[in-house]
C-alpha positions as CSV (number, residue, x, y, z in Angstrom):
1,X,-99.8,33.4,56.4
2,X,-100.9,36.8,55.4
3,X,-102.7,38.7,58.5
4,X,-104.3,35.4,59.3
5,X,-103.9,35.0,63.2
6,X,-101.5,31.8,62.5
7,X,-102.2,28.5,64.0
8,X,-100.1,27.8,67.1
9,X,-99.5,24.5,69.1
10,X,-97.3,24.7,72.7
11,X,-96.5,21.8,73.8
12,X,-95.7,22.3,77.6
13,X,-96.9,25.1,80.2
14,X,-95.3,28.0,80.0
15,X,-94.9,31.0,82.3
16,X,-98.1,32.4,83.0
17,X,-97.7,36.0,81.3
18,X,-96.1,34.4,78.4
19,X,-98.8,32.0,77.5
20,X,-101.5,35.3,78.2
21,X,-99.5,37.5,75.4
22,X,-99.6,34.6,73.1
23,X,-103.5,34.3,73.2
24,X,-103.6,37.6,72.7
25,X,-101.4,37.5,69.9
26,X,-101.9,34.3,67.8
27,X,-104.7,31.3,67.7
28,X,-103.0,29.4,70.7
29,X,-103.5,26.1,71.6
30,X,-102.0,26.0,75.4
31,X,-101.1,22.6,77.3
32,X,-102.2,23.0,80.4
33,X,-102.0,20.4,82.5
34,X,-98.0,20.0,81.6
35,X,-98.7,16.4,80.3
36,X,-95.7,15.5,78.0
37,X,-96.4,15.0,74.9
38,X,-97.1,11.7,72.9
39,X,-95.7,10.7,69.8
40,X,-99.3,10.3,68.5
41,X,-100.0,13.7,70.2
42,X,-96.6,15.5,68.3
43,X,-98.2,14.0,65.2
44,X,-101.5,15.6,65.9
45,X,-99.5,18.9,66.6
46,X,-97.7,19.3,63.5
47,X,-100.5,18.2,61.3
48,X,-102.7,21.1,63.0
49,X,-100.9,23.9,63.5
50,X,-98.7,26.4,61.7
51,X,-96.2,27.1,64.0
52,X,-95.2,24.9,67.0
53,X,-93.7,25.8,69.7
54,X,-91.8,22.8,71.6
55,X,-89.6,21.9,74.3
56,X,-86.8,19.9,75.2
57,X,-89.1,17.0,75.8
58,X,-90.6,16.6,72.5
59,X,-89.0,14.5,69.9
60,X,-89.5,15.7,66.9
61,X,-88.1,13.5,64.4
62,X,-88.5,12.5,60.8
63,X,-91.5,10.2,61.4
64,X,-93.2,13.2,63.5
65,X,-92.2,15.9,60.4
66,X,-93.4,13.5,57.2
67,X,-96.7,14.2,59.0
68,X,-96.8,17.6,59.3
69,X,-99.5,19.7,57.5
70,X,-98.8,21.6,54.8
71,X,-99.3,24.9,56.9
72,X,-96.7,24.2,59.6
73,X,-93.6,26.8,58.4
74,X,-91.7,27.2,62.2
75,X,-90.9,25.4,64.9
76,X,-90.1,27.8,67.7
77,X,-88.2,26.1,70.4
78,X,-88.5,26.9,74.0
79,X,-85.0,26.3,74.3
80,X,-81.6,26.9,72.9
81,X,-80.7,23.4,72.4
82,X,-82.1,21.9,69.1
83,X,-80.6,18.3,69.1
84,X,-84.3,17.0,69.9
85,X,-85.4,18.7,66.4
86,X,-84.6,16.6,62.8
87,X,-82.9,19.7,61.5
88,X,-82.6,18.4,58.2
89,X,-85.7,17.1,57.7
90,X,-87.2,20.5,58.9
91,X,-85.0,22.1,56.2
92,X,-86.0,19.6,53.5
93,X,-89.7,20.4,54.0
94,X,-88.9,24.1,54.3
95,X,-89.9,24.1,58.0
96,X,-87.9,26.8,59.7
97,X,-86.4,26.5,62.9
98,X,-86.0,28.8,66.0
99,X,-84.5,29.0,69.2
100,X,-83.5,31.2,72.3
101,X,-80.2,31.6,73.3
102,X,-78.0,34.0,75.2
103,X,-80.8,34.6,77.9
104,X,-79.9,31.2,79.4
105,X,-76.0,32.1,80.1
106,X,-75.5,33.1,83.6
107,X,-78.1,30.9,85.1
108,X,-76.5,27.9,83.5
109,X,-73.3,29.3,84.2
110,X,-74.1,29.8,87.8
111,X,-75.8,26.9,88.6
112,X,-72.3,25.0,87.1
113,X,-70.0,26.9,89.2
114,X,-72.5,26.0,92.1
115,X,-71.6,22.0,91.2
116,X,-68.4,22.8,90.5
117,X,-67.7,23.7,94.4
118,X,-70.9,21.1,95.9
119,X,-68.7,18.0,95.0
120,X,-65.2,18.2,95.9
121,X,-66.4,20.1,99.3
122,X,-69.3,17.3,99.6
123,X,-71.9,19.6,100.4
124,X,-74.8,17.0,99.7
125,X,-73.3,14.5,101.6
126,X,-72.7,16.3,105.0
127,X,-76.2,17.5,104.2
128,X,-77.8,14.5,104.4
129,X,-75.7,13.6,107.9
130,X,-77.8,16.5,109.1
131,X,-81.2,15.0,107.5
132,X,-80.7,11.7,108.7
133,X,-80.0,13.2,112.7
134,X,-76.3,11.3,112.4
135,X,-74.3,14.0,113.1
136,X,-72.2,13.5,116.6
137,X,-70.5,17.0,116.1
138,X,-67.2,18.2,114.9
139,X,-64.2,16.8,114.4
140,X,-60.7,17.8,112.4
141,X,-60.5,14.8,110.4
142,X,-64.5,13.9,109.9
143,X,-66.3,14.9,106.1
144,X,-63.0,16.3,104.6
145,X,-62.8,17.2,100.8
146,X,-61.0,19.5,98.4
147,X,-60.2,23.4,97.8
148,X,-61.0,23.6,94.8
149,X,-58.2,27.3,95.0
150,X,-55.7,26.9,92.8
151,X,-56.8,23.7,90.6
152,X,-57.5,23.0,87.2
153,X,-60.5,23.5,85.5
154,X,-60.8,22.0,82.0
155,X,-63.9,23.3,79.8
156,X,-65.5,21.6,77.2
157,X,-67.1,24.0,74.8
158,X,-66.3,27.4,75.1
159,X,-69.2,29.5,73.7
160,X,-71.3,31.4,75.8
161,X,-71.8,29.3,78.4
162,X,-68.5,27.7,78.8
163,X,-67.3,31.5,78.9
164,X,-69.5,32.5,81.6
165,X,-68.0,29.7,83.8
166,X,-64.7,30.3,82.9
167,X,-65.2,34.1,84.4
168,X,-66.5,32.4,87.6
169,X,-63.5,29.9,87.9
170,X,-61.2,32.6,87.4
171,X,-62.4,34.3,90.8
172,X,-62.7,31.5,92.7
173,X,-58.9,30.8,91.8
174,X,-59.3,28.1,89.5
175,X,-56.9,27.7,86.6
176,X,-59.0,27.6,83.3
177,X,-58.1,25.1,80.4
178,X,-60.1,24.5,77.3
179,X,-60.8,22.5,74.4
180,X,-63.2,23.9,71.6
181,X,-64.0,23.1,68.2
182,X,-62.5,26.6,67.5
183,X,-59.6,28.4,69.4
184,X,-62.0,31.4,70.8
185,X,-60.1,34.9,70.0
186,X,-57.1,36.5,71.8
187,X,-59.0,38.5,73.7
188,X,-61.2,36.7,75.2
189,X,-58.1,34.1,75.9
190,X,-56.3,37.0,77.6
191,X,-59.3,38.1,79.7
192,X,-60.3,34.5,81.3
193,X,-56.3,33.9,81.6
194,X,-57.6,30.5,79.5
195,X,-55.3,27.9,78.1
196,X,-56.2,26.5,74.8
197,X,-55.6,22.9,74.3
198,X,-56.3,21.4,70.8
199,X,-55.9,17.7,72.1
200,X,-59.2,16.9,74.3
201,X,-57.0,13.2,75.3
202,X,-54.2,15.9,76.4
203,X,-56.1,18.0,78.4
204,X,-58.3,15.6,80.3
205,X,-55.5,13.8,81.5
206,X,-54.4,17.1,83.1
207,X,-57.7,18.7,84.9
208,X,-58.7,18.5,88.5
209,X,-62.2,19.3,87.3
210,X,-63.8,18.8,83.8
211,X,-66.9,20.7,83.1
212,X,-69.1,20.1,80.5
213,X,-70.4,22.8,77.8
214,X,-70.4,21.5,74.7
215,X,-74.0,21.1,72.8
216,X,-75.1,17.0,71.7
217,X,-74.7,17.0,68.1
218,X,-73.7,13.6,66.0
219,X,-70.0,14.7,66.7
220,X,-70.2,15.3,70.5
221,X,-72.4,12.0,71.0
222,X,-70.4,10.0,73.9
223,X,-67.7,12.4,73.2
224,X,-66.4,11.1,77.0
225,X,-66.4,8.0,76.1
226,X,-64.9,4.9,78.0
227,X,-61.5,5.6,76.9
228,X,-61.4,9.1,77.4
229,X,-63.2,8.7,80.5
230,X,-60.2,6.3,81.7
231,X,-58.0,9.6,81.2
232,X,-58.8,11.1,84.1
233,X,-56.9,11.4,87.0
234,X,-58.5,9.3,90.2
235,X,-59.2,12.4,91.8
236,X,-60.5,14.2,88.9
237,X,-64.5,15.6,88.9
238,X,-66.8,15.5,86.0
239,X,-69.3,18.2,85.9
240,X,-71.6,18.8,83.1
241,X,-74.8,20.6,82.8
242,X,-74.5,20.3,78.8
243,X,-76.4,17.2,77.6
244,X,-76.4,14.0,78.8
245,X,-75.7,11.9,75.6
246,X,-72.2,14.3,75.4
247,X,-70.9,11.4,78.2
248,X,-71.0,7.9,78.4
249,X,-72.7,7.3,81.1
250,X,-72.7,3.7,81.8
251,X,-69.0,4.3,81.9
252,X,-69.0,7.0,84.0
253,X,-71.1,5.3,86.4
254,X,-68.3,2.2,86.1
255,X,-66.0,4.6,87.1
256,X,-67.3,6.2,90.6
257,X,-68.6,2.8,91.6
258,X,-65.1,1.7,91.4
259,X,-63.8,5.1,92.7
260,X,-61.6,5.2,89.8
261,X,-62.5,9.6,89.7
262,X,-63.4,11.6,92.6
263,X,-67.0,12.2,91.6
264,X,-68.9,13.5,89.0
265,X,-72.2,16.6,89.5
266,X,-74.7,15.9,86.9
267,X,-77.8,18.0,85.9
268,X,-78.8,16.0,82.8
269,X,-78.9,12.2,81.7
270,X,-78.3,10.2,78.8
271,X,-81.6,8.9,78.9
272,X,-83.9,11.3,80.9
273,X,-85.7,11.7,82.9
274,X,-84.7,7.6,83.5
275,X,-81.3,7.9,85.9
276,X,-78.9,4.8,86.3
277,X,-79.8,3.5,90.1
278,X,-76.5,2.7,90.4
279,X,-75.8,6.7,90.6
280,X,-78.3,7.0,92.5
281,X,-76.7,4.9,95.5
282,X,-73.3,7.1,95.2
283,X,-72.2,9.1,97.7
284,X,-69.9,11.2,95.9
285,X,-72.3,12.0,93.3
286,X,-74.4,15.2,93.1
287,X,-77.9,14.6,90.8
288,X,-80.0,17.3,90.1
289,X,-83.6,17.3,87.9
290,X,-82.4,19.3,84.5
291,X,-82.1,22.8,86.5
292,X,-79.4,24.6,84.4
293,X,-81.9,27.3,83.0
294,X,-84.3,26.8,85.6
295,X,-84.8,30.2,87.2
296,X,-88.1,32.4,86.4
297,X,-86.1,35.3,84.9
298,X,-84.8,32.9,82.4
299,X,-88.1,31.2,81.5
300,X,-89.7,34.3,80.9
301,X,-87.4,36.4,78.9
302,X,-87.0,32.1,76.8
303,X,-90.8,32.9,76.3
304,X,-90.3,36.4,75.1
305,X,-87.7,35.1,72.6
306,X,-90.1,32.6,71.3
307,X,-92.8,35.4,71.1
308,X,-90.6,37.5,69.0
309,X,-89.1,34.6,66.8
310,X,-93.5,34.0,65.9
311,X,-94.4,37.7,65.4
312,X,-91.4,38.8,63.4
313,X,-91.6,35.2,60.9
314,X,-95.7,35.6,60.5
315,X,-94.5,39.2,59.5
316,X,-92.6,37.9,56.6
317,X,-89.3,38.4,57.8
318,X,-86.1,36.7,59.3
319,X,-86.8,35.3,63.0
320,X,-83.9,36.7,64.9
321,X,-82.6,33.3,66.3
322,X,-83.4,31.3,63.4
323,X,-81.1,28.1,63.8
324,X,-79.0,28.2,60.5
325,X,-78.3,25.4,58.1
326,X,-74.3,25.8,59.3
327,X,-75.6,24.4,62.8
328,X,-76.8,20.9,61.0
């Protein structure tokens, strides 16, 4: 690309200072009325510009990339998932590939220890009593749920994320359990006072709570499935704030309706932003929009990241969070 201001595409609205140093800094096409993007428009995109910058929204798949112009060389995700990128396709056309993790930890981390406690204390629900003006006052056996002190939390995916929770358990008194693809190391086993189980099966029969952490990748796709779903215990949780193809969510929703588990907290969907109406009517579910990340500290230093990842590849070196070709 040479000294050439490069070519780039975003393909949501981004934090106001963010999209103001990238105008500055490259030829920037901004979206900014927020309109999600069409297939037709993702087309248009790729075959325009020479880097794009996209979003958890945008489905870039091999259809979109055979398109792509022969000057698009990075896709730099606002994001740190990437399962909405064709990876491989990317790679075959020498495309590479970006993202921005780490600064999403804690706020995803916090906002699943907040679901963690909403559901078995039924926060939403005795909120809505309030709303709805049908509250006749106190009584000692009215709205009663679950300390969650002292029960077992069983983690799916223990990176970064899954760490951060485990940290937060710990003080609130929760026993933390795990399965990973990978043991993690001694130390960090020591210092969460985490159990390791190899056997997913095994450990979700166990848990009072399972939270999700794990990202959607061909492997982890309906990874709590039916069966494993029928593991749990009838007054088991599900929590996950991962992605939403990691459960089976028709089963799932099987499940609550027939108050075969407790309930579930769920910040993302298997098909969003469409939700099952049948979750919808539950009680003892708590639904939230795709929030995880959603704080402005995270969005701006994501938008920093993706700033960085541009300057230093147009610069003719190594993005700093370039995804690798392990992650396929």
């Amino acid at each position: 690309m040479g000294q050439k201001k490069p070519q780039v595409v975003v393909t949501r609205k981004l934090p106001d200072a963010i999209e103001t140093r990238m105008m500055e800094l490259f030829n920037t096409r901004l979206n900014v009325d927020d309109t999600p993007m069409t297939k037709a428009d993702l087309v248009e995109a790729v075959k325009q510009a020479d880097v794009l910058v996209s979003t958890v929204t945008d489905r870039i798949d091999a259809a979109v990339l055979s398109q792509a112009g022969p000057n698009l060389r990075l896709i730099a995700n606002f994001g740190a998932g990437v399962d909405h990128i064709d990876l491989a396709t990317a790679r075959q056309r020498g495309i590479t590939v970006t993202n921005t993790p780490d600064v999403l930890t804690e706020d995803t981390a916090d906002m699943a220890m907040a679901m963690i406690l909403a559901v078995p204390r039924r926060l939403v629900e005795g909120e809505h009593v309030i709303r709805q003006g049908k509250w006749a006052g106190w009584s000692p056996t009215w709205m009663l749920g679950h300390r969650i002190w002292g029960k077992r939390l069983g983690i799916i995916g223990m990176g970064r994320i899954g760490q951060a929770v485990a940290r937060r358990a710990k003080g609130f008194g929760l026993s933390v359990h795990y399965h990973n693809r990978k043991r993690v190391h001694p130390e960090i086993e020591n210092e969460l006072e985490a159990t390791y189980w190899e056997s997913l099966d095994q450990m979700l029969a166990r848990m009072d709570v399972i939270s999700v952490h794990c990202p959607h990748t061909p492997a982890t796709f309906h990874l709590l499935s039916a069966r494993r779903l029928k593991l749990l215990q009838p007054h088991a949780y599900v929590v996950n704030t991962a992605r939403g193809e990691v459960i089976d969510e028709s089963a799932l929703t099987r499940m609550l309706v027939k108050r075969e588990i407790a309930g579930a907290a769920l910040d993302v969907f298997e098909n969003e932003p469409a939700v099952n109406p049948k979750l919808v009517e539950l009680d003892n579910v708590l639904l939230l929009p795709h929030m995880g990340s959603a704080t402005i500290e995270a969005r701006v230093d994501m938008g920093e990241k993706v700033i960085i990842n541009i300057k230093t590849f147009v610069d003719g070196h190594n993005p700093p969070d370039r995804v690798l070709a392990s992650m396929l």
